[in-house]
N, C-alpha and C positions, 0 to 999 in steps of 0.2 A: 504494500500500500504506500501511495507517495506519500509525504509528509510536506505540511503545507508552507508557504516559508515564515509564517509565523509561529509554527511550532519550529523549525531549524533554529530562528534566531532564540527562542527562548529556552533552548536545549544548548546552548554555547554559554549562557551564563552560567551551568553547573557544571560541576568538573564531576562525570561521575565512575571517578575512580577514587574521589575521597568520600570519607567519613568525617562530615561537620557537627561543631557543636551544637546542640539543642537550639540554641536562641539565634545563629548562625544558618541554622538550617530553615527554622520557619522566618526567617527575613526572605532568603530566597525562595520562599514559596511563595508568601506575599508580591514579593518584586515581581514573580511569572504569572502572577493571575491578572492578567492582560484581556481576557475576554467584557463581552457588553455587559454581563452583569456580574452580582456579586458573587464571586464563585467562593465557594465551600473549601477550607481546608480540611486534607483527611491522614490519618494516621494507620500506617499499614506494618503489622509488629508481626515476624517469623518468630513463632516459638520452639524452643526444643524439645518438645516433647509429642505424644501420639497420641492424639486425639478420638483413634479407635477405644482406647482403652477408658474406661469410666475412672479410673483415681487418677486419671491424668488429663482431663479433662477440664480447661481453663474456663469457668464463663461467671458473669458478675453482672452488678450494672453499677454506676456511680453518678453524682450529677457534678456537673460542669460547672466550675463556678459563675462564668459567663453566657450559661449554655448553650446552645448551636444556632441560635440566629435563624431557625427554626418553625413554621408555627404546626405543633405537634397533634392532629388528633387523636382524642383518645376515645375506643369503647371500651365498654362497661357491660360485662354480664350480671346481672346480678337482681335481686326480686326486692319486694315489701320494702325495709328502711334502711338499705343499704342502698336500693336505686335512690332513693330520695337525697340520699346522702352524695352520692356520685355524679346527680344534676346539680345541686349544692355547690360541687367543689369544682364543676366548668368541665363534667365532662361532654364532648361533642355528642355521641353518641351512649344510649341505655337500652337497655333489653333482656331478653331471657331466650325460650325456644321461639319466639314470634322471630328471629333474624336468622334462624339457621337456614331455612330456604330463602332468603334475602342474599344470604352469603353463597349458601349452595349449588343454587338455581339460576339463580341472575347473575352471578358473579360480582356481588358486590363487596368492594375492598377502598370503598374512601376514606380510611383509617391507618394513623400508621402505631400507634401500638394497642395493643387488647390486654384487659384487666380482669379478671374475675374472681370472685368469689369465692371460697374453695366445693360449697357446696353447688358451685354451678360449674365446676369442673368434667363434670358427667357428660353435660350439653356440648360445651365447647370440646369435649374430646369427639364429637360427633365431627366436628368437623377438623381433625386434623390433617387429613390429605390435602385440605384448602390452606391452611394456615401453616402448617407445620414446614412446606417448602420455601415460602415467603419467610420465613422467621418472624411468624407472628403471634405462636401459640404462648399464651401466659407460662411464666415459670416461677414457682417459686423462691429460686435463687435470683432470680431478677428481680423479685418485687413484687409482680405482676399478679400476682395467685396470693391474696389476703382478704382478710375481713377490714384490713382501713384502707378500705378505698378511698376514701378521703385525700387521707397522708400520699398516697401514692400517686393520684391523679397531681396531686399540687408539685410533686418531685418530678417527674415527669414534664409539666408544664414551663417548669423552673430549669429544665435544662439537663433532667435526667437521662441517661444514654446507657445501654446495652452492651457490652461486649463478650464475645464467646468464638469459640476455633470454628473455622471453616473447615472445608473437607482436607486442605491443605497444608493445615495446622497454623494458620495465619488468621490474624485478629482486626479485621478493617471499622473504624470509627470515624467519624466527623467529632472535630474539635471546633467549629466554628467559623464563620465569614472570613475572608480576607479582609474586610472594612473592619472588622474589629480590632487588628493593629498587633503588634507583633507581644504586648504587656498579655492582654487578655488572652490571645493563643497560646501565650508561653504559662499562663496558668492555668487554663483547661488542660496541657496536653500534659504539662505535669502531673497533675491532679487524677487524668485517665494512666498514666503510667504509672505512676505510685499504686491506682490500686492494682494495676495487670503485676505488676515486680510482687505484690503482698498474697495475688490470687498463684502463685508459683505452687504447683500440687507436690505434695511431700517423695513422690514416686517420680519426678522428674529428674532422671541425670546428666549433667556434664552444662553446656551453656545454655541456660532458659534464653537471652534474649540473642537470636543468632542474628537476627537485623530489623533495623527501624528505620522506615521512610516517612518523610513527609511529601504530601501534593497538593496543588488548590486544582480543581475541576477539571479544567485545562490543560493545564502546567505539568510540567517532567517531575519525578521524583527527585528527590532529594535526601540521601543517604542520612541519617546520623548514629553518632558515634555511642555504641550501647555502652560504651564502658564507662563513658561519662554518664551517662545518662544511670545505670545501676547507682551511683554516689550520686548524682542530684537528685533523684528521686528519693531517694532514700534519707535524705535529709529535709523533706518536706511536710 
């Protein structure tokens, strides 16, 4: 595939045979988001470990302190005074089995994360073959699967964000716009990497972080350097 010459010229600013420092590396990801709108920077983390295996298995959610620049919707399974409570707290979407042939049938997916209940757990595992490829099905270790729907809708709202191993064993996140400026990125991304270095499974050997990029939408990857990045995180 040709490449266009504005991705040539934006691929000359990074050198990618080096590993830059954390704050170093999201400047140049800033500086290449060159497109008409605001593009999204994103964090793309090689972990060493196998993601086959269940104790070794990476996944969490944490919120951003600035969080992604985003407007999130959220559903909501859930009945009696827990729905009332999860319209309450600004979610977009409420329901029970009245959305499961909405979801099923029609192919409806104007949501981007889903919350339930634990006793509506039954339902929404009805429809897991819809959900479950999209990475959408509630989890308990995310959050998503509680009785405070409340609390969770509001974190969520606030900038809360997901991460977990792909088939690959790699962990891809949005940390937030390019217009947020390289302060705000550099505390979202810390903040997602502190908890990815604290989520390291006890079953994992030799280098947990084998590589971290950053990119804005656009724009080329941008290597950084895990070694710093182990000792700055870790002092945050």
């Amino acid at each position: 595939m040709k490449k266009s010459k504005r991705k040539i010229e934006l691929q000359k600013l990074v050198d990618k045979t080096k590993q830059y420092d954390p704050a170093d590396a999201l400047s140049l990801a800033i500086e290449t988001a060159k497109a008409k709108f605001d593009e999204t920077v994103e964090v793309h983390v090689r972990l060493g470990v196998d993601g086959r295996h269940a104790e070794q298995q990476v996944r969490g959610a944490v919120v951003l302190p600035h969080g992604t620049g985003k407007t999130v919707r959220v559903l909501v399974f859930a009945k009696g005074a827990k729905a009332t409570e999860a319209e309450a707290a600004g979610a977009d979407f409420v329901g029970a089995e009245d959305l499961i042939p909405k979801i099923q049938n029609e192919g409806w997916l104007e949501f981007d994360v889903v919350v339930a209940t634990p006793d509506m757990m039954g339902v929404v595992g009805r429809l897991g073959r819809v959900l479950g490829p999209k990475g959408l099905m509630p989890n308990p270790k995310a959050g998503t699967v509680t009785m405070d729907v409340g609390k969770a809708i509001e974190e969520i709202k606030a900038g809360k964000i997901e991460y977990r191993l792909d088939k690959t064993n790699i962990i891809h996140c949005p940390i937030g716009k390019a217009s947020f400026g390289q302060e705000k990125l550099a505390d979202n991304f810390h903040t997602l990497m502190n908890a990815i270095i604290k989520a390291k499974p006890s079953a994992a050997k030799g280098t947990y972080l084998r590589s971290v990029s950053v990119a804005s939408t656009m724009g080329p990857g941008v290597k950084v350097n895990p070694m710093k990045l182990d000792s700055s995180a870790a002092k945050k």
